[in-house]
MARLUM-609161 format. One line per 5 residues: their letters; for each residue x, y, z of N, C-alpha, C. Coordinates in pm, whole numbers. Example, Ala and Ser with C-alpha at 12.3 -4.5 7.8 and 13.67 -1.06 7.14 Angstrom:
BEGIN
as> 1319:-569:780:1230:-450:780:1320:-330:780 ~ 1285:-225:708:1367:-106:714:1290:3:787;
This chain:
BEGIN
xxxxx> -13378:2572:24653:-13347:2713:24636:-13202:2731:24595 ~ -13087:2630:24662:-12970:2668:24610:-12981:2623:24453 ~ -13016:2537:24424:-13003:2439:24300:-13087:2549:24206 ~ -13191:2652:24244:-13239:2741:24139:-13142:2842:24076 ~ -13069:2892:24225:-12989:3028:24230:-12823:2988:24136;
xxxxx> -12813:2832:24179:-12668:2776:24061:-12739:2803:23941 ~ -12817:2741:23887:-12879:2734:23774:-12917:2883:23711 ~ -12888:2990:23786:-12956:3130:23720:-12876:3201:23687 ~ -12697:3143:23799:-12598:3223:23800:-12542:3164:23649 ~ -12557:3013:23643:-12505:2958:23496:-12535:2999:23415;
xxxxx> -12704:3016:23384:-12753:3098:23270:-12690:3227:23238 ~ -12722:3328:23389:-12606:3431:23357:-12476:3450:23288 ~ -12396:3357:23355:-12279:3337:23293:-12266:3311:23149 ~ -12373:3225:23137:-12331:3177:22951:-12385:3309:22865 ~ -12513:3394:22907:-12521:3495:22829:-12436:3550:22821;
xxxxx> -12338:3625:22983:-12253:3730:22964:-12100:3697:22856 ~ -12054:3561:22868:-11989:3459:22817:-12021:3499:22609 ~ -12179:3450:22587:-12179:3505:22468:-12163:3638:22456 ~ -12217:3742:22513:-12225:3918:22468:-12045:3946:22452 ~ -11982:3904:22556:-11828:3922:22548:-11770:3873:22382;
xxxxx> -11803:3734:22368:-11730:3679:22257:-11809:3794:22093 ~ -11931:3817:22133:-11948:3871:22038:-11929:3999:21999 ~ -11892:4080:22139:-11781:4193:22107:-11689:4194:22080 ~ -11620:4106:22117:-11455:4044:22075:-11496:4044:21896 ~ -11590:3979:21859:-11580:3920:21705:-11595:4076:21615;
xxxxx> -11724:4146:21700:-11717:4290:21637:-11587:4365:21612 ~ -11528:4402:21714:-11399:4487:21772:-11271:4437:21649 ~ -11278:4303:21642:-11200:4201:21564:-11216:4278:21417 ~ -11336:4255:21396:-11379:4290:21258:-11343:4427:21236 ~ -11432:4470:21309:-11400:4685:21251:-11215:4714:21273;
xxxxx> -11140:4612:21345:-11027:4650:21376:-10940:4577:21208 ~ -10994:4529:21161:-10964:4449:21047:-10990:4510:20908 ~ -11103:4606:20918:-11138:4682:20811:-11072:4797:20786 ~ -11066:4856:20962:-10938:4950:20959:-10820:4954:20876 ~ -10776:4844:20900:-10658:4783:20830:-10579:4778:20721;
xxxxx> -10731:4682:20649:-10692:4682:20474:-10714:4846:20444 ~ -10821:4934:20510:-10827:5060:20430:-10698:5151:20455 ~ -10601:5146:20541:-10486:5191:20549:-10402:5099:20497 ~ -10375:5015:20473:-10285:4951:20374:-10342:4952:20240 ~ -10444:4959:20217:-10482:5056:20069:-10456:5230:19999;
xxxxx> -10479:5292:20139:-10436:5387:20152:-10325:5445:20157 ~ -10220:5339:20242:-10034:5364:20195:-9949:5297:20016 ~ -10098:5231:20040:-10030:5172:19897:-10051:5273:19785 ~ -10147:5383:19763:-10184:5462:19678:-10110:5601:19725 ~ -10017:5651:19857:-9999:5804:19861:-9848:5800:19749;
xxxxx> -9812:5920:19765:-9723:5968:19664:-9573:6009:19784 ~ -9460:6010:19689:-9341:5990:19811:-9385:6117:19881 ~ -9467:6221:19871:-9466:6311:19975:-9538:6296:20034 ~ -9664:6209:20081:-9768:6223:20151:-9658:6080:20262 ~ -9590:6002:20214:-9561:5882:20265:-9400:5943:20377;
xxxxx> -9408:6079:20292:-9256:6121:20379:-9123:6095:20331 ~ -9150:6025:20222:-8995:5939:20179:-8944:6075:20061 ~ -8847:6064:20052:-8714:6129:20013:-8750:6111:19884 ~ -8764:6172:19707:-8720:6185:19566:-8592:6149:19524 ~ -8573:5989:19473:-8420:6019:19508:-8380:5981:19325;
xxxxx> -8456:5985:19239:-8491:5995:19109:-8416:6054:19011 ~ -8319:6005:18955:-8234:6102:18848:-8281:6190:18805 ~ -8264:6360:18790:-8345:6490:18772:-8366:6414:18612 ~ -8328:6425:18535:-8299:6439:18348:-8421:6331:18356 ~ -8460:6226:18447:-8586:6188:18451:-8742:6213:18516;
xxxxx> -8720:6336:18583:-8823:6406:18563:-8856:6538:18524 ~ -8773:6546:18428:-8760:6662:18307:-8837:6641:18209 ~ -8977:6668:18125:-9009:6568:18028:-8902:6576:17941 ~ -8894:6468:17847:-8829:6441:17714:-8884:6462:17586 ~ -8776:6511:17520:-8822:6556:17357:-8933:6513:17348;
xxxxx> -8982:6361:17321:-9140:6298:17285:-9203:6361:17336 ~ -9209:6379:17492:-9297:6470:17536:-9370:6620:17534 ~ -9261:6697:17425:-9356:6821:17383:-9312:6818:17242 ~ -9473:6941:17230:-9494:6950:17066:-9368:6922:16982 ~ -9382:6903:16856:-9293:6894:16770:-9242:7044:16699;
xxxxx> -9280:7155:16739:-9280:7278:16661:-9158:7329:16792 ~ -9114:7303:16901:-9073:7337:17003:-8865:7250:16952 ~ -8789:7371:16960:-8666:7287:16908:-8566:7281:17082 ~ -8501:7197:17093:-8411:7260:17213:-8443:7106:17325 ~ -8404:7125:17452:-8461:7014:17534:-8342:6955:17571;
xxxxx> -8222:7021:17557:-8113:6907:17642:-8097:7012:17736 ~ -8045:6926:17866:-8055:6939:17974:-7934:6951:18051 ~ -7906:7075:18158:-7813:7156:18157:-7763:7124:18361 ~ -7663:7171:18416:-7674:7148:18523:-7692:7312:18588 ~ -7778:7282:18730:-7826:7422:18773:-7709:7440:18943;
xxxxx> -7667:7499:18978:-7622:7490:19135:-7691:7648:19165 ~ -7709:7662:19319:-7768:7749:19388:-7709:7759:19531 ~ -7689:7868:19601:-7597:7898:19693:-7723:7896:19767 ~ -7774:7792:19821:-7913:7825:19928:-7877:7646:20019 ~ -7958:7697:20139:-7920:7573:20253:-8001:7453:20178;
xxxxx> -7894:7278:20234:-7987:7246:20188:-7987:7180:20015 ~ -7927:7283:19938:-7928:7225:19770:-7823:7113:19763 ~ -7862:6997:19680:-7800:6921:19663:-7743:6920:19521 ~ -7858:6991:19424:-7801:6918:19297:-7948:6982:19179 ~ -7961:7034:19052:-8025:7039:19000:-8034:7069:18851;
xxxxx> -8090:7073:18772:-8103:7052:18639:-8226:7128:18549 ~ -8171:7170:18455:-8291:7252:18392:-8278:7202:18202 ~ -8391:7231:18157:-8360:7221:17994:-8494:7298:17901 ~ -8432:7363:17877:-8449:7469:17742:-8496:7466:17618 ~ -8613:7531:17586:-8707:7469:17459:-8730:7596:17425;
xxxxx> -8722:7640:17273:-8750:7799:17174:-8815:7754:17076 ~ -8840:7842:17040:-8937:7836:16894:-8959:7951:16847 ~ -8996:7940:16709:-8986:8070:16625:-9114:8118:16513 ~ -9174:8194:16524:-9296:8200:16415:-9201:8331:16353 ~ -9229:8290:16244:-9171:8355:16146:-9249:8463:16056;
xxxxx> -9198:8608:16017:-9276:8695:15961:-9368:8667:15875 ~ -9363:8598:15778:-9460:8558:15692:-9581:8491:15755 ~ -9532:8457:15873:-9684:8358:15925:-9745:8456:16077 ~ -9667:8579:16054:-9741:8659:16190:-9729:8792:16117 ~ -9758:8850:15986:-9767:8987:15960:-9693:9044:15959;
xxxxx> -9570:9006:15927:-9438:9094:15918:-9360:9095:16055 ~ -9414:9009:16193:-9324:9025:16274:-9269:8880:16293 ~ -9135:8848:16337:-9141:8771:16389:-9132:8732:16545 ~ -9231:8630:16551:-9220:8604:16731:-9151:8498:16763 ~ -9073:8496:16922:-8937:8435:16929:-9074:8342:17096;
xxxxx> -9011:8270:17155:-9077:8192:17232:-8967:8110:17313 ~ -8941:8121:17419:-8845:8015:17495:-8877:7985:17623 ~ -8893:7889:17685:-8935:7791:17817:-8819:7737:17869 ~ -8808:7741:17957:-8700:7641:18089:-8797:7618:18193 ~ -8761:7497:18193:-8768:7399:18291:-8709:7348:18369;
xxxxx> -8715:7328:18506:-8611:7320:18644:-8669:7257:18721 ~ -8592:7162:18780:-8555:7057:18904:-8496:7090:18998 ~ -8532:7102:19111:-8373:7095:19224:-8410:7075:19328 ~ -8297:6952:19363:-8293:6812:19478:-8251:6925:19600 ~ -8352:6848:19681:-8239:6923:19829:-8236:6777:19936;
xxxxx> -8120:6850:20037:-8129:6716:20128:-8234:6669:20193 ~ -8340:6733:20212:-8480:6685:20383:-8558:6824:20260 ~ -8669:6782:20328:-8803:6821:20280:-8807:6990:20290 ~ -8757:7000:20414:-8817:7127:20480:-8707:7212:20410 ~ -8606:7157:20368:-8452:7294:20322:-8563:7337:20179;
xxxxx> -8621:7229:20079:-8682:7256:19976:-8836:7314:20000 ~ -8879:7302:20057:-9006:7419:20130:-8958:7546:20160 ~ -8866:7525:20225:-8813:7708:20263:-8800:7739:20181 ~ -8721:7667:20062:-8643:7782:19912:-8777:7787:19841 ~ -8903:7718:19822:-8987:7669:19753:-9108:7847:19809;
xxxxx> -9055:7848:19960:-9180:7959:20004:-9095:8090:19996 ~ -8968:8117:19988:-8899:8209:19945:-8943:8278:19820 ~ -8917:8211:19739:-8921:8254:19580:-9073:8274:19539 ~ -9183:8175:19625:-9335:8233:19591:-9336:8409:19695 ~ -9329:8415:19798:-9323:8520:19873:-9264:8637:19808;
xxxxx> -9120:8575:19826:-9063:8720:19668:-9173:8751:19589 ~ -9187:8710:19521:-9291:8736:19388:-9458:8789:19433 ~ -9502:8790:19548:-9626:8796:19599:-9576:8933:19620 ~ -9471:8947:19688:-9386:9085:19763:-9420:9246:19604 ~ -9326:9164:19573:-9324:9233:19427:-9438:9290:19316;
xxxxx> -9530:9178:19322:-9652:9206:19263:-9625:9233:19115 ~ -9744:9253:19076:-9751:9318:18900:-9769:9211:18803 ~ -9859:9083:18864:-9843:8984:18794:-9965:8964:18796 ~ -9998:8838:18702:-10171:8789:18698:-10144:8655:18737 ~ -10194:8637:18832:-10228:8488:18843:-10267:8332:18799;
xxxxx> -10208:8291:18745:-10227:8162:18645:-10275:8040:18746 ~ -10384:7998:18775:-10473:7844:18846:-10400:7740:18743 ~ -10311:7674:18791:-10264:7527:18831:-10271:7426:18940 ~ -10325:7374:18974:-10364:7290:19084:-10218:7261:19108 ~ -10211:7271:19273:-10079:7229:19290:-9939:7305:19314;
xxxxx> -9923:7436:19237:-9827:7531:19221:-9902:7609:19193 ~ -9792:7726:19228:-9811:7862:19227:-9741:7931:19096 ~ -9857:8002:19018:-9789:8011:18860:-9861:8153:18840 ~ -9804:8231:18782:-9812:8409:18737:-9751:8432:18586 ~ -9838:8519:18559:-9748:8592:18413:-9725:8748:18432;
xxxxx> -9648:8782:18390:-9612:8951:18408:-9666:9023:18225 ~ -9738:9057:18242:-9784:9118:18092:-9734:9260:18057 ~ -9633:9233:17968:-9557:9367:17956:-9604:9426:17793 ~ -9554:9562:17789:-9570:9598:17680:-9524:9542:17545 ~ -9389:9504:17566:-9339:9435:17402:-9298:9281:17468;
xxxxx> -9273:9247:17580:-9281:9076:17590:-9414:9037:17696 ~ -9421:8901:17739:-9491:8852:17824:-9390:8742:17873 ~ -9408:8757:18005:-9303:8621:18066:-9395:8545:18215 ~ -9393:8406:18262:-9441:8411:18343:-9374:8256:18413 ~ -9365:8240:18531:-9290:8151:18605:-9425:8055:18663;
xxxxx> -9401:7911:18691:-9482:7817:18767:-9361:7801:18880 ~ -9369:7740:19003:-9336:7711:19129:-9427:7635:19206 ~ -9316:7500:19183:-9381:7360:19288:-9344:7263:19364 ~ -9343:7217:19478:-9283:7131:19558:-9317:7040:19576 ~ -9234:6929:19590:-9306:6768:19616:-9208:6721:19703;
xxxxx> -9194:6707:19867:-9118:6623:19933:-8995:6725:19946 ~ -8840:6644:19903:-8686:6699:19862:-8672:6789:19746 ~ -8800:6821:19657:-8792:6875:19511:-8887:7000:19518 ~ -8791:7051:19475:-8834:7235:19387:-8842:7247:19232 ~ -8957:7231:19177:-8961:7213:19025:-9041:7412:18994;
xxxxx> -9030:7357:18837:-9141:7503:18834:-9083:7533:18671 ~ -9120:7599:18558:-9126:7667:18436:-9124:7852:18442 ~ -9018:7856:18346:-9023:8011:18357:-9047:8019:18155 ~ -9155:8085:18115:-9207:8107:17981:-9143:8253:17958 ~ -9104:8278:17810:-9111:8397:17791:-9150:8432:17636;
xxxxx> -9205:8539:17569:-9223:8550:17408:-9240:8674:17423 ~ -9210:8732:17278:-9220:8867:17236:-9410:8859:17184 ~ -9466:8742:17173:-9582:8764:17079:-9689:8886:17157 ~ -9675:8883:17304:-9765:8933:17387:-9835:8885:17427 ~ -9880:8757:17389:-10013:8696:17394:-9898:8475:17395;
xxxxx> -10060:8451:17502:-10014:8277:17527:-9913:8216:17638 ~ -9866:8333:17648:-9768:8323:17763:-9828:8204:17873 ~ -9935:8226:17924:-10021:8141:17989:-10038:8017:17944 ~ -10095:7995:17848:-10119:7873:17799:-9971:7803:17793 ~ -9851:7851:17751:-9733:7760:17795:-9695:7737:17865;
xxxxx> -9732:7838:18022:-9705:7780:18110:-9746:7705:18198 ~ -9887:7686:18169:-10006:7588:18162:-9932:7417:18115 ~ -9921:7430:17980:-9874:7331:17904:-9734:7242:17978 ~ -9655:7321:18017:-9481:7333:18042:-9513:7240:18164 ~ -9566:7306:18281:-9603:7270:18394:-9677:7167:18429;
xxxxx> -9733:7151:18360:-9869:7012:18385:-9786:6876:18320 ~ -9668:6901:18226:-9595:6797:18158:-9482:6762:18279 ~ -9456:6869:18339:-9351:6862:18452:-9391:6814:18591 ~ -9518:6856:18627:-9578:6771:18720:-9596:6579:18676 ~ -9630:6571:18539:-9698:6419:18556:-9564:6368:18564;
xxx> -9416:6449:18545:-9309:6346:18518:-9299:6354:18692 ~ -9297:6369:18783:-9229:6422:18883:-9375:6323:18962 ~ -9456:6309:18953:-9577:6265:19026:-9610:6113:18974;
């Protein structure tokens, strides 16, 4: 009887012995898969999802001449300062264009875009100025709403011009396009255009 009861406690033992090791090997594993999918996952976020600082010469995420149409003259790049908490440093550059009477019915239409950068020290000084200037403008009203994924973009449709601003943040950076033309019409579509060129440099 003792020699049954050793023999049942051993068996016991070696099952409980395997079920342990083979939780260990599970636990091991799913703790391992975890792993690579977050080190896949840090390897693909962008400096704002990762928290890290833009620390990127502005004039390089400005696009460059190559980067817009050829009908567009202008594109050097200017320095911006701003009396707000927080600013470190920023940069804008300037693109016009001209349709000329003969090719619009006797009028001519004038067209000019700026484009803007600006560094701040920590994330949150460039969020505040970033929710300032959308809020202003929400405050104010009288605008149409322009869908850009990402930023917040409006046109003001006036009687003899059209003008309309994008506003966007990534991390330390306040970017965004302000469009303006006498044509009345497109205003949107450049700031569509302006903005989506200014995001891929900046992203």
């Amino acid at each position: 009887m003792h020699d049954l009861g050793k023999l049942l406690f051993e068996k016991v033992g070696e099952g409980m012995t395997r079920r342990i090791w083979k939780t260990v090997f599970v636990v091991a594993a799913i703790l391992g898969i975890i792993g690579l999918a977050l080190l896949r996952l840090w390897g693909t976020q962008t400096p704002k999802e990762t928290g890290e600082l833009i620390t990127r010469p502005l004039d390089e995420l400005l696009p460059s001449r190559n980067d817009v149409a050829t009908e567009w003259l202008g594109g050097d790049s200017s320095s911006v300062t701003l009396d707000t908490r927080g600013f470190l440093e920023g940069r804008s550059a300037l693109y016009h264009k001209r349709i000329g009477s003969t090719h619009s019915g006797g009028r001519d239409y004038f067209y000019f875009t700026t484009l803007f950068v600006y560094r701040f020290s920590d994330a949150s000084s460039a969020e505040a100025y970033f929710d300032s200037e959308v809020n202003r403008m929400i405050l104010e009203g009288g605008y149409q709403e322009v869908i850009i994924p990402g930023v917040f973009a409006a046109i003001y449709d006036c009687s003899t011009a059209d003008e309309g601003f994008s506003w966007g943040h990534r991390q330390n950076l306040v970017f965004g396009v302000y469009v303006y033309n006498n044509a009345v019409f497109e205003a949107d579509k450049e700031l569509i255009e302006f903005t989506n060129l200014l995001i891929d440099r900046i992203t």
